[in-house]
C-alpha positions in Angstrom: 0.0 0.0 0.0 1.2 3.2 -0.3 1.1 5.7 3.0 1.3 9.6 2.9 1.4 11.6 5.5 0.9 15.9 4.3 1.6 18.5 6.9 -0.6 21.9 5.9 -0.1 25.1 7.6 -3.0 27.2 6.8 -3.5 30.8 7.1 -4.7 31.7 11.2 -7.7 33.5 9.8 -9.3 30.5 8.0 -7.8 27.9 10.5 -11.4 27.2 11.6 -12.8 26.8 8.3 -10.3 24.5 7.1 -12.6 21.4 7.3 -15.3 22.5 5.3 -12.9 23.9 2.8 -11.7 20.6 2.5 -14.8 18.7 2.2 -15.5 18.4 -0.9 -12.1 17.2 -1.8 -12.0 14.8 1.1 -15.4 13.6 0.4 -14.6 12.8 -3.3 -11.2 11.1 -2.2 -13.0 8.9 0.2 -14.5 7.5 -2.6 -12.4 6.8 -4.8 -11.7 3.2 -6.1 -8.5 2.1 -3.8 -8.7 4.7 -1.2 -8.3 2.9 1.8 -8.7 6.0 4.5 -8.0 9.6 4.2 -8.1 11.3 8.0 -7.3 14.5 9.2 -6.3 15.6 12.4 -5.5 19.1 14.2 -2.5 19.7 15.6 -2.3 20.4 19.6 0.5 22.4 19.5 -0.2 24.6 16.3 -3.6 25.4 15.8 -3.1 26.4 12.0 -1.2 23.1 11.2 -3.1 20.2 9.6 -2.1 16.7 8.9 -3.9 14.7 6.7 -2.7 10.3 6.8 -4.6 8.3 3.8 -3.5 5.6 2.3 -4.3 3.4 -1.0 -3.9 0.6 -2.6 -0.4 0.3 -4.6 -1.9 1.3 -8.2 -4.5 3.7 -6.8 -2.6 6.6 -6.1 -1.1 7.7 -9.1 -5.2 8.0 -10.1 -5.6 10.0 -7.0 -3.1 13.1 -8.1 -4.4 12.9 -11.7 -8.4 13.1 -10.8 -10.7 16.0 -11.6 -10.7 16.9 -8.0 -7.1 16.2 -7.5 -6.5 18.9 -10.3 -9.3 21.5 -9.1 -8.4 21.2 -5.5 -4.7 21.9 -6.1 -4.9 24.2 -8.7 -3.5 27.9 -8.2 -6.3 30.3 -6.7 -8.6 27.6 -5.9 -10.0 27.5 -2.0 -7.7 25.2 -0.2 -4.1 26.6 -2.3 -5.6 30.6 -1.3 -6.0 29.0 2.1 -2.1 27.7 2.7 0.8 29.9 4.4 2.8 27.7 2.7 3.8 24.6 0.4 2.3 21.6 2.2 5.2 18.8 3.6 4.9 15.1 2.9 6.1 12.0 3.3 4.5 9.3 0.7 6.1 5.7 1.3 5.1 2.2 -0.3 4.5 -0.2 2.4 4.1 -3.5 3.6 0.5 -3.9 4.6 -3.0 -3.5 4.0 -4.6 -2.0 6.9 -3.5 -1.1 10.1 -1.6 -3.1 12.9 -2.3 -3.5 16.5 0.2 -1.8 18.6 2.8 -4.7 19.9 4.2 -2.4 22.9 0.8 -1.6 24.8 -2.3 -4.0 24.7 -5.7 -2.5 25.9 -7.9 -5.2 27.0 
C-alpha cells in the first residue's frame, strides 16, 4: 500500500474553516476506487497546522493526483491553495501492509 502523510499550515484566519474547505475534496477522495482511508487531524500544539494520513492501494494513487478533483483542488487560486501559508510537507512511502496493525508495545484489554 502506499502511505502519505501531508503536513498543511493554513492561514490563522481561515484555521477554523479548514474542514469545510476541505470537504469536498476529502469527500470525493474517500471514494475513490483504492482509497483505503484519508483522516485529518488538528495539531495540539499549532492550531493552523493540519495533517492529513490516507493511504491506497499500490496502483491507486497515481489515479488519485491525476483526478478532476485532485487537479481542481490543487490548482493555483482555488480555495484550499488561497488558504495555505505555505507549500504543504509530505512523506508518501510504499508499504508493507494492507490495513492497520495493533500496537505490539501496549495492549488494551
Amino acid at each position: 500500500m502506499i502511505f502519505i502523510v501531508v503536513k498543511f499550515q493554513v492561514k490563522p484566519e481561515l484555521a477554523d474553516q479548514w474542514p469545510e474547505i476541505t470537504r469536498e475534496f476529502t469527500e470525493a477522495t474517500r471514494a475513490e476506487p483504492g482509497n483505503k482511508w484519508y483522516e485529518w487531524s488538528r495539531s495540539l500544539e499549532d492550531p493552523n497546522e493540519y495533517v492529513l494520513v490516507e493511504a491506497f492501494d499500490d496502483d491507486a494513487a497515481a489515479a488519485h493526483v491525476t483526478s478532476e478533483h485532485f487537479q481542481k483542488a490543487t490548482a493555483q487560486g482555488s480555495p484550499m491553495h488561497q488558504a495555505l501559508v505555505s507549500t504543504p510537507k509530505i512523506i508518501s512511502r510504499k508499504i508493507d501492509g494492507d490495513d492497520w496493525d495493533e500496537m505490539g508495545e501496549m495492549t488494551v484489554s
